[in-house]
N, C-alpha and C positions, 0 to 999 in steps of 0.2 A: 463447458463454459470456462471461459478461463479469466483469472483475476488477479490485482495489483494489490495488495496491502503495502504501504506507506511508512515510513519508522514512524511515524506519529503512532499506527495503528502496531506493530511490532511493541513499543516505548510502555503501549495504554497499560497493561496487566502492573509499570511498576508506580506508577501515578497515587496520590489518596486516594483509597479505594472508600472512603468515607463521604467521598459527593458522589450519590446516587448515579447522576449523567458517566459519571467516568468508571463505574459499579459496573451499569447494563454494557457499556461500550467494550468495557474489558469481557465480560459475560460472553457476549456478541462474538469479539474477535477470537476466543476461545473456542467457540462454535463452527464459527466458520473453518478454523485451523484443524479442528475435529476433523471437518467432512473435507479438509483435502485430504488429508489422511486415509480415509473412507473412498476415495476417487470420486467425490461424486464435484469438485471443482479443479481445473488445472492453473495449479501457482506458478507467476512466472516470479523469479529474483533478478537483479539487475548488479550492474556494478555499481550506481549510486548507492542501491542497500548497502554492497559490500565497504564503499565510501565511508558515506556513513554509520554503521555499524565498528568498522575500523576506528571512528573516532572518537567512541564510545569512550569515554573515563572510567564507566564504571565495569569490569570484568563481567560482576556477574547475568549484568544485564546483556554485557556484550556474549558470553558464552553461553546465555539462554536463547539469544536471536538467530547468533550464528549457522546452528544446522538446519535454518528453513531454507538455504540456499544449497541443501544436499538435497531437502525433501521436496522442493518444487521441481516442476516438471519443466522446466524453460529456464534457461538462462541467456539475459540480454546484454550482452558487453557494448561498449564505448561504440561508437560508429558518428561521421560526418552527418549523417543523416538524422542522427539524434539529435545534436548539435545543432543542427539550420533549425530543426524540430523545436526545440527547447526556446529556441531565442524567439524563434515564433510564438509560442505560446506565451514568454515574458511579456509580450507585448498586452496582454490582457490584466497586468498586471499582477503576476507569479513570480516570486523568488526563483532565481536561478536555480535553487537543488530540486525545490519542487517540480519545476519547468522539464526540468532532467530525467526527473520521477515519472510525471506523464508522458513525454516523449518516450521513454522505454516501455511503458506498456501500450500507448497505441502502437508504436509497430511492432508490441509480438503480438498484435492483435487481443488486447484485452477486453473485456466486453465493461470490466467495471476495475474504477480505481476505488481502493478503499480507504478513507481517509479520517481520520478523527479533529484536523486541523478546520476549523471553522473559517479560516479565510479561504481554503480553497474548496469546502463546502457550496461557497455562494459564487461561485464562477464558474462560467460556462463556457465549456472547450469542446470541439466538436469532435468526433468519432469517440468519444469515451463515457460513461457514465461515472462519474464521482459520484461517489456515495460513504455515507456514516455506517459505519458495521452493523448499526441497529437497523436502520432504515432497508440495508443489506438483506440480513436477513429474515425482517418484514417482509419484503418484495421477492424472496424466494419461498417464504412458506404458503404464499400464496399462486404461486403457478406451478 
């Protein structure tokens, strides 16, 4: 199975870990970054992460992100296809880096994007599941 984690879900571990919600989500995303580890999911990274991650202000958050793009198993660079992709998806009303986000994990074929951002939680894009790293790994300990 292979999967998208999102800077939002990368970002969670440095958040107040003092509101519960963002406690289990960090907990969650820790887990799941476990079991890629473990092989039992295939991470893809993108050039948006790398984007993003790049414009990270804080070092150490950016020097803690940085090596999941040595430890995923996929890397999705820039492409046209992304691009018609993305603006397609804007129209659903998605920010451009998100839109960019999703478009790189449907075509390396990801079965689920993981997200901790609540707007894109409530929208619905097709070939992809978004999903909250809790809900995530809800719906994997059950099959």
């Amino acid at each position: 199975m292979k999967i998208y984690l999102d800077n939002c879900s990368y970002n969670r571990p440095f958040d107040d870990q003092a509101q519960m919600k963002i406690y289990l989500e960090t907990e969650a995303k820790l887990y799941i970054q476990a079991s890629v580890r473990e092989g039992k999911y295939d991470l893809v990274w993108s050039y948006m992460l790398d984007y993003e991650n790049d414009g990270n202000p804080y070092e150490d958050k950016k020097n803690a992100i940085a090596p999941w793009k040595y430890i995923a198993n996929e890397f999705c660079a820039s492409s046209e296809e992304i691009l018609i992709m993305g603006k397609t998806i804007m129209r659903k009303g998605i920010k451009a880096k998100d839109a960019l986000h999703i478009a790189c994990a449907i075509k390396s074929g990801c079965d689920y994007f993981i997200t901790t951002d609540m707007k894109l939680l409530n929208k619905n894009v097709e070939d992809i599941n978004i999903i909250n790293p809790i809900d995530f790994v809800r719906e994997m300990e059950v099959l």
